[in-house]
C-alpha positions as CSV (number, residue, x, y, z in Angstrom):
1,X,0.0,0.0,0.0
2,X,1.1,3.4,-0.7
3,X,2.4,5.5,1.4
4,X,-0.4,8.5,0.4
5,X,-3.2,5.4,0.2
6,X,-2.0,5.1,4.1
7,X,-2.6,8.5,5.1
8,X,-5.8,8.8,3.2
9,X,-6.9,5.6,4.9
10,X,-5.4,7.4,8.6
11,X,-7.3,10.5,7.9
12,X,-10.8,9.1,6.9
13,X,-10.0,6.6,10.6
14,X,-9.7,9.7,12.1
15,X,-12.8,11.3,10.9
16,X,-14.8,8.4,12.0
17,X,-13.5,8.2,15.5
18,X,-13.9,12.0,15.9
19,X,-17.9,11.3,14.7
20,X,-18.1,8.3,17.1
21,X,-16.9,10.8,20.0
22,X,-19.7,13.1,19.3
23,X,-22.0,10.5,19.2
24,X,-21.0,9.0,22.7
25,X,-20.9,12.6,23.9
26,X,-24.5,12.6,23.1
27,X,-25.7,9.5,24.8
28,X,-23.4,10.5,27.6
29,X,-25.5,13.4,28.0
30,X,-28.8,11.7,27.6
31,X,-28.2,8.8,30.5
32,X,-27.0,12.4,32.7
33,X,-30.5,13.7,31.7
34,X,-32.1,10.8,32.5
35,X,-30.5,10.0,35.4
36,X,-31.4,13.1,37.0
37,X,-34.5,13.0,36.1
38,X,-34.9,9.6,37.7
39,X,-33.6,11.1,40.9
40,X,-36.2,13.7,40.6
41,X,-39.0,11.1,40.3
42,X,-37.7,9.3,43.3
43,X,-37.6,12.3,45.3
44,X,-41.3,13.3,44.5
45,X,-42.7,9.8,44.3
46,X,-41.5,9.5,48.4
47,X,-42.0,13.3,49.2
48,X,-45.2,14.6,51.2
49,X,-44.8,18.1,50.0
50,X,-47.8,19.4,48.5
51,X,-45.9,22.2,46.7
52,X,-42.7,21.8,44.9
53,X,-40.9,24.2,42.8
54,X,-41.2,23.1,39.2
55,X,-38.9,23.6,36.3
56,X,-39.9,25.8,33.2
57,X,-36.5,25.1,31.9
58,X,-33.1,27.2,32.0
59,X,-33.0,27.2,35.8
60,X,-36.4,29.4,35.9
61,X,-38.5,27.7,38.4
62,X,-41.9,28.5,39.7
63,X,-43.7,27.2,43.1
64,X,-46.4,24.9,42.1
65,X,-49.3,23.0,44.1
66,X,-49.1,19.1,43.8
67,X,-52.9,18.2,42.9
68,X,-52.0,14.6,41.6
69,X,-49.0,12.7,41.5
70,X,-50.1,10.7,38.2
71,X,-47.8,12.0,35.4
72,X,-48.4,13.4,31.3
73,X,-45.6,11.2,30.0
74,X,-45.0,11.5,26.2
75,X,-45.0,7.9,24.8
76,X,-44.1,8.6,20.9
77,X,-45.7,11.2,18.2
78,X,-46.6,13.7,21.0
79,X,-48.3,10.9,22.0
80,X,-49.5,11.6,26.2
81,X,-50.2,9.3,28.7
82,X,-50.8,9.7,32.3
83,X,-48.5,7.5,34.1
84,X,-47.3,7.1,37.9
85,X,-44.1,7.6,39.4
86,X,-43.9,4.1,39.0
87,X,-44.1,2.9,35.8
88,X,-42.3,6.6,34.5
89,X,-39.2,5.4,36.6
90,X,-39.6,1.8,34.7
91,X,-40.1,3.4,31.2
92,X,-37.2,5.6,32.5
93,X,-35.0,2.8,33.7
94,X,-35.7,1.2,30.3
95,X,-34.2,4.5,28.3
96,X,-30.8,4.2,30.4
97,X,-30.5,0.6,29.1
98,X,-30.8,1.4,25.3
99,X,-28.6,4.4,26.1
100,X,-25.8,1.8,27.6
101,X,-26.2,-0.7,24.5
102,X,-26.6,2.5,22.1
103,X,-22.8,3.5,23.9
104,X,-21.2,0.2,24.0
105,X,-22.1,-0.7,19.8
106,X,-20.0,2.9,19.7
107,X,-17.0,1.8,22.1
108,X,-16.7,-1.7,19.8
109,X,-17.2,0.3,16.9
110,X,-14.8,2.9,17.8
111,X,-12.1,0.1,18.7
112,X,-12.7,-2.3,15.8
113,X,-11.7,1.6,13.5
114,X,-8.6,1.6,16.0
115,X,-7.4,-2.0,14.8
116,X,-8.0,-1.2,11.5
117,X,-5.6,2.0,11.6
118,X,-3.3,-0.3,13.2
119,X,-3.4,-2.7,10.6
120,X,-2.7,-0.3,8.0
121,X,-0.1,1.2,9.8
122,X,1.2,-2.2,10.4
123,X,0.7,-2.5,6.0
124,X,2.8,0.2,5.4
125,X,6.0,-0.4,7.5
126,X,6.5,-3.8,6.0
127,X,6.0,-2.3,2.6
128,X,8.6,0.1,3.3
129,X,10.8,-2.3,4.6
């Protein structure tokens, strides 16, 4: 193999790692979502409060009066169910768990791209030899 082919080969390796990163970065950041949110289920599933302060998103909160502890849980094309704490920390439970498969199909993808660069590496110093 060429020297140039080599490089070529390096630089496309490359690109695909740096595309798998961004991709892990995301589902890293999804399972912290989720996670947190899970947290925050627990914590009002087990609470006696009847007012909370509730998130309307970018750390703006608002004091609101618990009325019912069933939740409006989107289930698919804005799709909304009412769901307990429950079975939203199950269907929650079951998102982290596609998240850790979604993360380790990247992480054996990303290494088999690693061997490969090896490989070609490996390609090019015998032919140089």
């Amino acid at each position: 193999m060429a020297k140039e082919e080599v490089l070529l080969q390096l630089a496309m390796f490359e690109q695909q790692i740096n595309q798998l990163e961004q991709q892990m970065q995301i589902i890293e950041q999804n399972a912290l979502e989720l996670r947190n949110l899970k947290e925050s289920l627990e914590e009002l599933d087990k609470s006696k409060e009847k007012e909370i302060y509730a998130n309307l998103g970018k750390n703006i909160f608002i004091k609101a009066e618990i009325k019912d502890k069933k939740l409006l849980v989107d289930v698919g094309n804005k799709t909304f169910v009412k769901k307990s704490a429950e079975e939203t920390l199950k269907l929650i439970e079951e998102q982290i768990e596609k998240l850790k498969e979604a993360k380790n199909n990247v992480l054996n993808k990303m290494q088999e791209i690693q061997q490969q660069a090896e490989e070609a590496i490996l390609e090019a110093q015998r032919g140089e030899k």
